[in-house]
C-alpha positions in Angstrom: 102.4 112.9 139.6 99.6 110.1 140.7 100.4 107.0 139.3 96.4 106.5 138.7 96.4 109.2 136.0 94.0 107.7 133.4 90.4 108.7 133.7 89.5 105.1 133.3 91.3 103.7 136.9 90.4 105.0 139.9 92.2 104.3 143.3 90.9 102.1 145.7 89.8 103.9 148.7 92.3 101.5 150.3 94.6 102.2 149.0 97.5 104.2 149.5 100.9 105.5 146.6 104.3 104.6 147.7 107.2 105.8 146.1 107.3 103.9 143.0 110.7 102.1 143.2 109.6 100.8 146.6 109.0 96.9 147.2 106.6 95.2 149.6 108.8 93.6 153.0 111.3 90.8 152.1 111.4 91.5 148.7 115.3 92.7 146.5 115.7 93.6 143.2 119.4 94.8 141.2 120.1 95.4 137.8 123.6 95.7 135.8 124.9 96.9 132.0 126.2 93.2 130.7 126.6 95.0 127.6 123.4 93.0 125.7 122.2 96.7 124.9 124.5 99.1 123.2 124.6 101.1 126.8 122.4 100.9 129.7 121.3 98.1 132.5 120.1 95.1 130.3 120.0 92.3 132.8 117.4 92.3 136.4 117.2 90.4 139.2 114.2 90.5 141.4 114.3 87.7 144.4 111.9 87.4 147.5 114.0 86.2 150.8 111.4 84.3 152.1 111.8 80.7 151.7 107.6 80.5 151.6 106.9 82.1 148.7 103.8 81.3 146.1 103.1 82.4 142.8 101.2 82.7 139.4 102.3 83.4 135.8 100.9 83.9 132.7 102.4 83.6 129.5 101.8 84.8 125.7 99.3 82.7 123.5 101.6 82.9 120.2 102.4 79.6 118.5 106.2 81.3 118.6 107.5 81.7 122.1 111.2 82.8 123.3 112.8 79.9 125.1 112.8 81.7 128.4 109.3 81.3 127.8 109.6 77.4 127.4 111.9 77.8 130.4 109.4 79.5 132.9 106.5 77.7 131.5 107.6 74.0 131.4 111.1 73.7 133.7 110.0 75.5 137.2 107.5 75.4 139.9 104.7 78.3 138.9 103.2 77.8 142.0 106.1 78.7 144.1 109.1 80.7 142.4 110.9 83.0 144.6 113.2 84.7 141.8 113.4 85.7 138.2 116.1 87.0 135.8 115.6 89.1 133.0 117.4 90.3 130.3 116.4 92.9 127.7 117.6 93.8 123.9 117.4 90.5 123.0 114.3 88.2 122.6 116.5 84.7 122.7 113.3 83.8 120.1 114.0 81.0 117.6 117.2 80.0 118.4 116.7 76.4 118.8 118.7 74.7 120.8 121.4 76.5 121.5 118.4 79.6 122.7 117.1 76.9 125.3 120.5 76.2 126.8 121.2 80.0 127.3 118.0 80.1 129.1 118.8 77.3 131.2 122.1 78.8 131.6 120.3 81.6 132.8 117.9 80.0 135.2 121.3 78.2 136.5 123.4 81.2 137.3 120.4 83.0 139.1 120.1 79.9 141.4 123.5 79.3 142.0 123.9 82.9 142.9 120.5 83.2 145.6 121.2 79.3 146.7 118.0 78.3 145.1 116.9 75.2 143.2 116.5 75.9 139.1 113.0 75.2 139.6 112.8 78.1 142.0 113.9 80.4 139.5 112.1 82.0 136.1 113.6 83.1 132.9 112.0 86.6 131.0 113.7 88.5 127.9 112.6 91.3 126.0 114.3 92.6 122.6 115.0 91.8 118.7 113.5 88.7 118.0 116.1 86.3 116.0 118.8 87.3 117.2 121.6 85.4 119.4 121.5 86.3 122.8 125.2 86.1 123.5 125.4 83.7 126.9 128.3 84.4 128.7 127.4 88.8 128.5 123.7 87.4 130.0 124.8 85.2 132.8 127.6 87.5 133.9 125.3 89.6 134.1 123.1 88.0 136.7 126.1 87.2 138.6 126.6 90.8 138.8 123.2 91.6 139.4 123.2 89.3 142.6 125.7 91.5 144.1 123.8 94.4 143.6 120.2 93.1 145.3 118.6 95.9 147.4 115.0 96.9 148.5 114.5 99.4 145.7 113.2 98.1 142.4 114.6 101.4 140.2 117.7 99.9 138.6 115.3 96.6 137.9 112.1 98.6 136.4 115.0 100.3 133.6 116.6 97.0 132.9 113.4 96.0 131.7 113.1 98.4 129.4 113.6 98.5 125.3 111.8 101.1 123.3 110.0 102.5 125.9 109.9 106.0 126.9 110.6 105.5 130.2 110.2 102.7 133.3 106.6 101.9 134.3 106.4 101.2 138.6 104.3 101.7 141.5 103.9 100.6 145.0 101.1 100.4 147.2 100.2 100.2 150.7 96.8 98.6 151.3 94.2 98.9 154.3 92.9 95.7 154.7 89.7 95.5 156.1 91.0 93.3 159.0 92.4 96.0 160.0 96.2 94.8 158.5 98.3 96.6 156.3 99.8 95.1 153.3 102.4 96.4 150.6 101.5 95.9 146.9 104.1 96.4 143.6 104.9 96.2 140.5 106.8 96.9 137.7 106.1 96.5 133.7 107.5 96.8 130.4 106.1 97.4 127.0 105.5 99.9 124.1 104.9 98.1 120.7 104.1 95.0 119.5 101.2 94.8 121.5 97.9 93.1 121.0 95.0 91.5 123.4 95.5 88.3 124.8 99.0 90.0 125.4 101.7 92.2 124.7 105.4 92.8 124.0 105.4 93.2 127.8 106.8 92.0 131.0 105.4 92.2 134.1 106.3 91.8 137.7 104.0 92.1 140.9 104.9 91.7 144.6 103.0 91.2 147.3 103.8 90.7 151.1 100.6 89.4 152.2 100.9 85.6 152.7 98.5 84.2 149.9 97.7 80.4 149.2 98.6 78.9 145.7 95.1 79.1 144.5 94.6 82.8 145.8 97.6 83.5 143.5 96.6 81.9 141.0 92.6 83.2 140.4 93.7 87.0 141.6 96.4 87.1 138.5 94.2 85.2 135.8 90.9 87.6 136.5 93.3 91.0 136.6 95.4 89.8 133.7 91.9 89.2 132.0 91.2 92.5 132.5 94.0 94.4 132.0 97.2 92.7 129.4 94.3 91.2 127.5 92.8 94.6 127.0 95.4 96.6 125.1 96.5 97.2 121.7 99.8 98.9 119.8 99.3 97.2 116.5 97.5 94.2 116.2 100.7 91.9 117.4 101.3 89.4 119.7 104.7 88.8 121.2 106.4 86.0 121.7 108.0 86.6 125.0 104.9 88.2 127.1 104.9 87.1 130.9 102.8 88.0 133.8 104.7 87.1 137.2 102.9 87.5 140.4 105.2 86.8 144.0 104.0 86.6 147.2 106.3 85.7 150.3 103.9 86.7 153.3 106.6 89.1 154.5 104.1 91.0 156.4 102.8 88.3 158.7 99.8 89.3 157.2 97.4 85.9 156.1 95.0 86.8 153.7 92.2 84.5 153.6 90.5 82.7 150.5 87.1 84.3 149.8 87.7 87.1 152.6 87.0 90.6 152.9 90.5 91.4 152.7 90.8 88.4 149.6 88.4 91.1 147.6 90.7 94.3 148.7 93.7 92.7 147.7 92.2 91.5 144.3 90.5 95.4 143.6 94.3 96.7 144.6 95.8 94.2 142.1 92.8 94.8 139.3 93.7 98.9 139.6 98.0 98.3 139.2 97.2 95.6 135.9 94.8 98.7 134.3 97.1 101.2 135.2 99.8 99.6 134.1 98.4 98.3 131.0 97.6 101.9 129.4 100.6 103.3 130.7 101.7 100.7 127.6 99.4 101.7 125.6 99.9 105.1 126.0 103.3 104.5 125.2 103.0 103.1 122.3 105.8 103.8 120.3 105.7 107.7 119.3 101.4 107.4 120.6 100.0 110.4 121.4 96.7 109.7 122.1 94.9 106.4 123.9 91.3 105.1 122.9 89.2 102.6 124.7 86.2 101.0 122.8 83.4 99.2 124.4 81.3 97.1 122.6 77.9 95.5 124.3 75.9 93.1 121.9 76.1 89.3 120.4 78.9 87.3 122.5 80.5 86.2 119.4 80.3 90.1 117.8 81.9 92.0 120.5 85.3 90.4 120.3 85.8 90.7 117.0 84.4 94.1 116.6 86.5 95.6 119.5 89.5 94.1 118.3 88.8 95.7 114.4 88.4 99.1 115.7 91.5 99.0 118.1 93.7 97.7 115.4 92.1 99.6 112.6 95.1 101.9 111.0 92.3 103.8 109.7 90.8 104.5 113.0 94.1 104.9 114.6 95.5 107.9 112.4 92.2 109.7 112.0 92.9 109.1 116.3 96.7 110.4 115.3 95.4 113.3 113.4 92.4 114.6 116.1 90.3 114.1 113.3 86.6 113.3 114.4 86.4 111.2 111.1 83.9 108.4 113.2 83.0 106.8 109.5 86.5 105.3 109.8 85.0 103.9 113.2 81.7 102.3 111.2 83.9 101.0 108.6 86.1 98.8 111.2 82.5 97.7 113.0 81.2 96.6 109.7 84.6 94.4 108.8 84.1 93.4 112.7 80.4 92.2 111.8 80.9 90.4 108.6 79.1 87.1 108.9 78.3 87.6 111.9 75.5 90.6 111.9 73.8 92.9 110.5 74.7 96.5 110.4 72.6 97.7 113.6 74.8 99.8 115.5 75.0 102.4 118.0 77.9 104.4 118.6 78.4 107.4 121.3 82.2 109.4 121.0 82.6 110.3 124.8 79.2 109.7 125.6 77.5 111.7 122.4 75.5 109.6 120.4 77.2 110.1 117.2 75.1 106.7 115.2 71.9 105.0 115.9 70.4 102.1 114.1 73.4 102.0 111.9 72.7 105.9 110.7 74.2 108.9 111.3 72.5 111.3 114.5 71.5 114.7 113.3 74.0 116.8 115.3 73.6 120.2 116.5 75.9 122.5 114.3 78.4 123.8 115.8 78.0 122.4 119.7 78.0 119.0 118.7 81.0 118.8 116.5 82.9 121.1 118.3 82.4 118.2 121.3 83.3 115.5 118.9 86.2 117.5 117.6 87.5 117.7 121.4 87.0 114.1 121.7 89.0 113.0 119.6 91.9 115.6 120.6 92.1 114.8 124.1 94.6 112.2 125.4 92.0 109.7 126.2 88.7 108.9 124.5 86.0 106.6 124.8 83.9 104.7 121.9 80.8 103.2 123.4 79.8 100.5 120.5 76.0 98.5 120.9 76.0 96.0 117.9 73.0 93.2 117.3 72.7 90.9 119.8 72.8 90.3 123.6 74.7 89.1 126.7 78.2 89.9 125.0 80.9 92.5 126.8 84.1 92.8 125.0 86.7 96.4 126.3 89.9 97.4 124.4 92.6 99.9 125.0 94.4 101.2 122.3 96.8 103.9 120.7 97.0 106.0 117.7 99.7 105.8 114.8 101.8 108.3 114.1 104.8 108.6 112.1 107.4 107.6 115.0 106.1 104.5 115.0 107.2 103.9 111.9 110.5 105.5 112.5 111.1 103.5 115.0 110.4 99.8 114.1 111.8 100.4 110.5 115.3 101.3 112.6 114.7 98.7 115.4 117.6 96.2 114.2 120.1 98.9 113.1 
């Protein structure tokens, strides 16, 4: 199966699907059971070999974050990690002191074991949120995992992994326009408790194309931006959500700020984020179906409005239930618009003008609704939102809700 299944990411022309567990030159990842998780690998290791490495992260919003947030974000170099541990099943959120010196625990044990300063070295965790994270299970566990460093990132990508349905990976070879060739990976986590400006994820991108600090740097924010920042679950943002992007210029290739080859790279990295990001949201924690609205209009409307659609139960069950009930759709718009507008909206399902001027089109019985109807059936569909105002953009992805979603965060703990 392609990994660029969604209708709403096409491939590059450039580019060119690996086998998924693959890694770009000079990059190793392992993975063991420490026995965090009741069974299964629950502690990763991913480490680039080269001692030139640079980097970029980005990190949840929430006022809450995990200590190996704190970790990553205020105790290492951004700009130039070559390694990070990861543990999931356990969120080592609100722990206080004692969480922060399992994390730095953590960072220590990866160090020691690749011969690299703490600095050198980031911190992720993914799991229950207040909840110990025993240390001595977690920093065996990287020990372990430093014995088991290979170039295949398949044991790492399930590590990662906590109520999803399965591991989310790709690798990519790029034709540069230089004429070079350039591997590009990365592997991701997440299924619920996800909301824009992040989610309950993880992700990890590799690159062997030798890239300055600053290349790093604008290439993750502007794909993050639009990708992680573009999907919903349910409305909530994580506490432990990290972006981090390697690259140790394995390749020999040097790609050059504001090159030809700067803009293939950064199109390659923009198509693995979106991919990634609705194979989350898709995901979803018993979804069945994933939505993407679009709003055009006011610059302060179109946030707001996307984001009330996308988390809208209402909308998201009638989505559950293939019901084409698009007045659940209007409601969301108008709670979106409160104070800021007036109700005069368009809205097209798929492309089908459905609303204009804030009333209902007159459809043609049955053709129409038998379109609409298959809409909002299909695994992916498309709201296309104009509300008062101009110069404002604002996209969301988004899942339905069923009832396994409930099922499985009301048992999450137990």
């Amino acid at each position: 199966m392609t990994f660029f299944a969604s209708k709403w990411v096409d491939r590059p022309g450039h580019v060119t699907e690996l086998a998924p567990t693959a890694l770009p030159e000079g990059f190793v990842a392992g993975a063991v059971a420490a026995g965090i998780k009741p069974d299964g690998q629950d502690v990763g290791l991913l480490f680039s070999e080269r001692e030139h490495t640079t980097s970029a992260v980005r990190f949840t919003s929430n006022a809450l974050v995990a200590a190996p947030v704190t970790v990553a974000r205020d105790e290492t170099d951004q700009a130039a990690l070559r390694a990070v541990t990861v543990n999931s099943g356990n969120a080592n959120v609100s722990d206080g002191d004692r969480g922060l010196r399992t994390a730095r625990a953590q960072q220590q044990a990866a160090a020691e074991a690749l011969d690299l300063e703490p600095a050198q070295v980031a911190v992720a965790s993914t799991g229950v949120i207040a909840r110990e994270l025993p240390r001595d299970k977690a920093v065996a566990g990287i020990r372990h995992a430093a014995e088991s460093l290979g170039p295949n990132a398949q044991a790492f990508s399930e590590a990662i992994l906590t109520t999803d349905n399965g591991p989310k990976r790709a690798c990519l070879e790029l034709a540069l326009p230089s004429g070079d060739t350039v591997r590009l990976a990365g592997q991701a986590k997440g299924g619920g408790m996800i909301s824009p400006r992040f989610a309950t994820m993880l992700c990890f991108v590799q690159t062997d194309a030798a890239l300055a600090p600053q290349t790093v740097d604008l290439l993750t924010g502007v794909c993050v931006k639009r990708s992680f920042d573009r999907i919903s679950v349910d409305g909530q943002l994580s506490t432990n959500d990290a972006v981090f992007v390697l690259a140790n210029g394995a390749s020999g290739v040097q790609v050059e700020p504001e090159s030809p080859d700067e803009l293939a790279v950064g199109e390659a990295m923009d198509a693995l984020l979106r991919q990634l990001a609705l194979e989350m949201v898709a995901d979803g924690e018993g979804a069945s179906r994933v939505g993407r609205v679009v709003v055009r209009g006011g610059v302060d409307s179109v946030g707001p409005v996307a984001r009330a659609v996308a988390n809208s139960p209402l909308v998201k069950t009638a989505l559950a239930g293939a019901d084409p009930n698009f007045g659940r759709i209007l409601q969301a718009v108008g709670q979106g618009l409160a104070g800021r507008a007036a109700f005069d909206i368009d809205l097209a399902v798929d492309g089908l003008p459905v609303v204009k001027g804030g009333a209902m089109v007159e459809l043609d019985y049955p053709d129409d609704w038998v379109k609409v109807e298959a809409s909002f059936a299909a695994d992916e569909v498309e709201f296309d939102l104009r509300v008062p105002g101009e110069g404002g953009e604002a996209e969301v992805f988004f899942s339905d809700l069923t009832h396994e979603y409930v099922t499985i965060n009301a048992d999450y703990t137990t």
